[in-house]
C-alpha positions in Angstrom: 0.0 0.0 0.0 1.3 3.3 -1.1 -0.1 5.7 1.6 -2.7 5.7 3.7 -6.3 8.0 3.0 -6.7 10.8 5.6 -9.6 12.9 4.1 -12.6 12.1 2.7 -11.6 14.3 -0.4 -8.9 11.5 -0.7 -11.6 8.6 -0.6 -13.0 10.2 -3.1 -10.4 10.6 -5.3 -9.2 7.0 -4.9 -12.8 5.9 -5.8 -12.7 7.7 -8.9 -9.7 6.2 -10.0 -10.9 2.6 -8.5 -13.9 3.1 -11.0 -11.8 4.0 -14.0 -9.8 1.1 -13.7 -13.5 -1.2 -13.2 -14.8 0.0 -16.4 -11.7 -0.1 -18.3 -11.5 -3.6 -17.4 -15.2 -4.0 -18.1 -14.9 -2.4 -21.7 -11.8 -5.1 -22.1 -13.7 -7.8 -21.2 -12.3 -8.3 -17.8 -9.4 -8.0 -15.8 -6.9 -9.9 -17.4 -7.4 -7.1 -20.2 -5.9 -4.4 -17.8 -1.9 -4.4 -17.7 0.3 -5.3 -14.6 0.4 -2.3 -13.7 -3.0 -0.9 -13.7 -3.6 -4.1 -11.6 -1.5 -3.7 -9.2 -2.6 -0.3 -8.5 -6.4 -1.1 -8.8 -5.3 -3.5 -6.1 -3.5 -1.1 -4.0 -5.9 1.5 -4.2 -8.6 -1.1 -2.9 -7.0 -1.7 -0.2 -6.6 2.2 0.6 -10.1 2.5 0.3 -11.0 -0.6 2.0 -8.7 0.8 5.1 -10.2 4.2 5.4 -14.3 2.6 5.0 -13.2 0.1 7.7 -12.0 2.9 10.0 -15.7 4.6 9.9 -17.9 3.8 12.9 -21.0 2.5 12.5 -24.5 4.1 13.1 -25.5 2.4 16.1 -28.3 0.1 15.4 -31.7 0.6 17.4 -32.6 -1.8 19.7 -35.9 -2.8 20.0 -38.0 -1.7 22.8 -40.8 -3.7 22.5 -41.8 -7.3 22.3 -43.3 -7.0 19.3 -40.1 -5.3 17.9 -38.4 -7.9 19.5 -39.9 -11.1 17.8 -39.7 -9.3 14.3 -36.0 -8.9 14.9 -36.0 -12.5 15.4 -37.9 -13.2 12.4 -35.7 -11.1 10.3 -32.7 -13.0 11.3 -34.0 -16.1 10.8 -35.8 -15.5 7.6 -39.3 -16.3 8.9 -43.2 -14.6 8.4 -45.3 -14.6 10.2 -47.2 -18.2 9.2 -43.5 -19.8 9.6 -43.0 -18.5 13.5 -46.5 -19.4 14.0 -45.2 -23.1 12.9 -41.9 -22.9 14.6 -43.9 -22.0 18.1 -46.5 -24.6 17.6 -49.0 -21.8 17.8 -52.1 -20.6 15.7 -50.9 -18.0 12.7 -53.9 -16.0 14.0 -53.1 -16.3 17.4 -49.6 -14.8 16.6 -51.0 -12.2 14.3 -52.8 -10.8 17.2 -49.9 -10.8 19.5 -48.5 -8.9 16.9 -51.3 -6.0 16.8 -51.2 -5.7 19.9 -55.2 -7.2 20.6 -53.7 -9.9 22.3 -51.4 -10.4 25.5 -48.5 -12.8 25.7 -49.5 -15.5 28.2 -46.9 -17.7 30.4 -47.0 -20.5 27.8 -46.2 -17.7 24.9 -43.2 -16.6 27.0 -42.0 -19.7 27.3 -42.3 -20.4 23.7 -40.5 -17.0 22.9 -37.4 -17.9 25.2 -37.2 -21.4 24.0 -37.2 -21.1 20.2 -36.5 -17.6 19.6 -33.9 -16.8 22.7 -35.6 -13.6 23.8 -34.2 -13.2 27.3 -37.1 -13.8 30.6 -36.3 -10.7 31.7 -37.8 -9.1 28.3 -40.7 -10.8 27.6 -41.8 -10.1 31.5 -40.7 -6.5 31.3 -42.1 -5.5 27.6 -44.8 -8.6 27.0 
């Protein structure tokens, strides 16, 4: 790596030239069409870039504050709807689809199903449920 990126100005610069190279390469059919050269520079300059985006924090992400948040955090990470966690907690879809609006309450046996297959702490469900 040549130098290290200290501005964003600099970023910005070494994405224009990172994008040059890309569509050079993609007008050439790939890039095995770009010289040595131009590689090894498309490689350094990735790595600048890659450096300087690693070094930015992150927004912190919201936590939820409700159970309802809660379980569709869950079902985001696990890929489910709402038909599937109904499945997974051996519960009717409707029954879950009012938990989820808010007409219904979460009862013990709920709360037991939410910390055994989803891993939502006790102390959650009884504080937000």
């Amino acid at each position: 790596m040549r130098y290290k990126i200290k501005t964003e100005e600099e970023y910005r610069q070494v994405m224009d030239k990172i994008e040059t190279y890309l569509h050079t390469a993609t007008q050439g059919g790939g890039f095995h069409t770009l010289e040595a050269e131009a590689r090894g520079d498309l490689h350094d300059l990735s790595r600048m870039a890659e450096a300087w985006e690693d070094g930015i924090p992150l927004m912190p992400i919201r936590q939820p504050q409700t159970l309802v948040e809660m379980i569709e955090l869950k079902m985001y990470e696990r890929k489910l709807n709402q038909k599937q966690l109904a499945a997974l907690l051996g519960i009717s879809a409707s029954r879950l689809s009012e938990v989820m609006q808010g007409k219904r309450k979460v009862n013990m046996d709920l709360a037991k199903l939410l910390y055994q297959k989803l891993g939502l702490s006790a102390e959650f469900i009884l504080e937000r449920g």
